[in-house]
Structures are given as structure tokens and as C-alpha cells.
N, C-alpha and C positions, 0 to 999 in steps of 0.2 A: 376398557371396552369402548367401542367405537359405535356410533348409531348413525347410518346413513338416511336421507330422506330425499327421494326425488320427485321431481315435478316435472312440469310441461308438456308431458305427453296431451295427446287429442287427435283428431280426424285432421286429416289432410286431402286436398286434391292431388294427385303425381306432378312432381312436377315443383310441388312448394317447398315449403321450409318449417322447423322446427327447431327449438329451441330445448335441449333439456338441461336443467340444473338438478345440483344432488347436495347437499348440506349436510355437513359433517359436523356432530359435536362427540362431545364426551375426551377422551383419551388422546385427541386428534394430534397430540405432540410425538406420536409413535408411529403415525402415519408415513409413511415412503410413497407407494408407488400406490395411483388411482386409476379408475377405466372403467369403460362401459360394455360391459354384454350384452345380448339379446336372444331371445327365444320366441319361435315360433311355433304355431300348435302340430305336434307330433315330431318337430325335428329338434333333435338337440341344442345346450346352450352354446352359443358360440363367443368368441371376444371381437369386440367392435371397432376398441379403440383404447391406448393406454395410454399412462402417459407420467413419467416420475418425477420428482420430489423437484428438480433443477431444470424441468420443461422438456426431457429427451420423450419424444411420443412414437408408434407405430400404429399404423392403421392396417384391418384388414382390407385385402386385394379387392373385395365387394363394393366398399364405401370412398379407398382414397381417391382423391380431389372430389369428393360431393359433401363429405363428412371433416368435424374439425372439432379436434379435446382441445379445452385448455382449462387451466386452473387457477385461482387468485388464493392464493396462502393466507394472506391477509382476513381475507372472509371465509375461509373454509369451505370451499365451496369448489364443484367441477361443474362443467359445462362438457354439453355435445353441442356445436352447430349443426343442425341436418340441411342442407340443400340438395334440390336437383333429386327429391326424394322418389324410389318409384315403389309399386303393389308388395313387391318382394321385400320390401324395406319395415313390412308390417311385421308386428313383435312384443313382447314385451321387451320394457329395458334397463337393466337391475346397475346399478352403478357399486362396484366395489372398490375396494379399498384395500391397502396389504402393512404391513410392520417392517418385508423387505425389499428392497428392488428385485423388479422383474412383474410376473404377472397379478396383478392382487386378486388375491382370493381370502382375507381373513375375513374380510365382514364385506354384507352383504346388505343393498337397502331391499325396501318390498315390492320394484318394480313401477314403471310408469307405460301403459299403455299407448303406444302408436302405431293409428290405424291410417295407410294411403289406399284411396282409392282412386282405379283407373277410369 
């Protein structure tokens, strides 16, 4: 089993920046491919940003060049860079994890809060 846990969400003005990280323990040696989704109230979850085991990443069309995954193996650990963030960027943002290449969806952390206001 794998337990994600994210941070750094918070309120923002548009326009700013945020940082999110996700901390991976447990099983983390069966990890592949990690990424970050996001949901907003009433609209479906969608995927934000992925990113696999050897650095190959995709961004959705929404966020590329404002939005940036990367991940330290070492520390266990994923990052989203948010800049250039704007209102519609608001969400929750659940960072997952997968066993194989491609989109992760085995495990699931409980989400971090970011609010941009205009």
C-alpha cells in the first residue's frame, strides 16, 4: 500500500504562484507513474499533470507553460509548480500515484485546497 499526503494549497490572488507537494510513503518501491488532478465544485475530476518514473511528463492544454510536475525519487516526493494562476484554476488537488506507466490512478492522497481569487 501506498499513502499519499499533500500540502501547500491556500488562497491566492490571480496572477500568483503556488507550490504543491505530495509525500509518498509506505510501498513506494512499486510506484511508476505520479500526477496531479483537480476538481472543482460540480464539474468533474479532471488530470492536471503527470509525470513517470524516468521524468517523461504531460500537461493538460488548461495549465501548459503556467503549470510544472516534477519529482525527487530520492525524497519521495511530487511537486506541482502553479504560476500565472487564474479564478478557474480554483479546485481541489488530489495527487495520485500508479504501479504502472501511464495515468496513475491506484492510490489517491485526500486532496489540498486552492482557492485564486480575481
Amino acid at each position: 500500500q501506498v499513502q499519499l499526503v499533500e500540502s501547500g494549497g491556500g488562497l491566492v490572488q490571480a496572477g500568483g504562484s503556488l507550490r504543491l507537494s505530495c509525500a509518498a510513503s509506505g510501498s513506494i518501491f512499486s510506484i511508476n507513474a505520479m500526477g496531479w488532478y483537480r476538481q472543482a465544485p460540480g464539474k468533474e475530476r479532471e488530470l492536471v499533470a503527470r509525470i513517470s518514473r524516468g521524468g517523461r511528463t504531460y500537461y493538460a492544454d488548461s495549465v501548459k507553460g503556467r503549470f510544472t510536475i516534477s519529482r525527487d525519487n530520492a525524497k519521495n516526493t511530487l511537486y506541482l509548480q502553479m504560476n500565472s494562476l487564474k479564478p478557474e484554476d480554483t479546485a481541489m488537488y488530489y495527487c495520485a500515484a500508479g504501479d504502472v506507466p501511464g495515468t496513475p490512478s491506484d492510490y489517491w492522497g485526500q486532496g489540498t485546497q486552492v482557492t485564486v481569487s480575481s
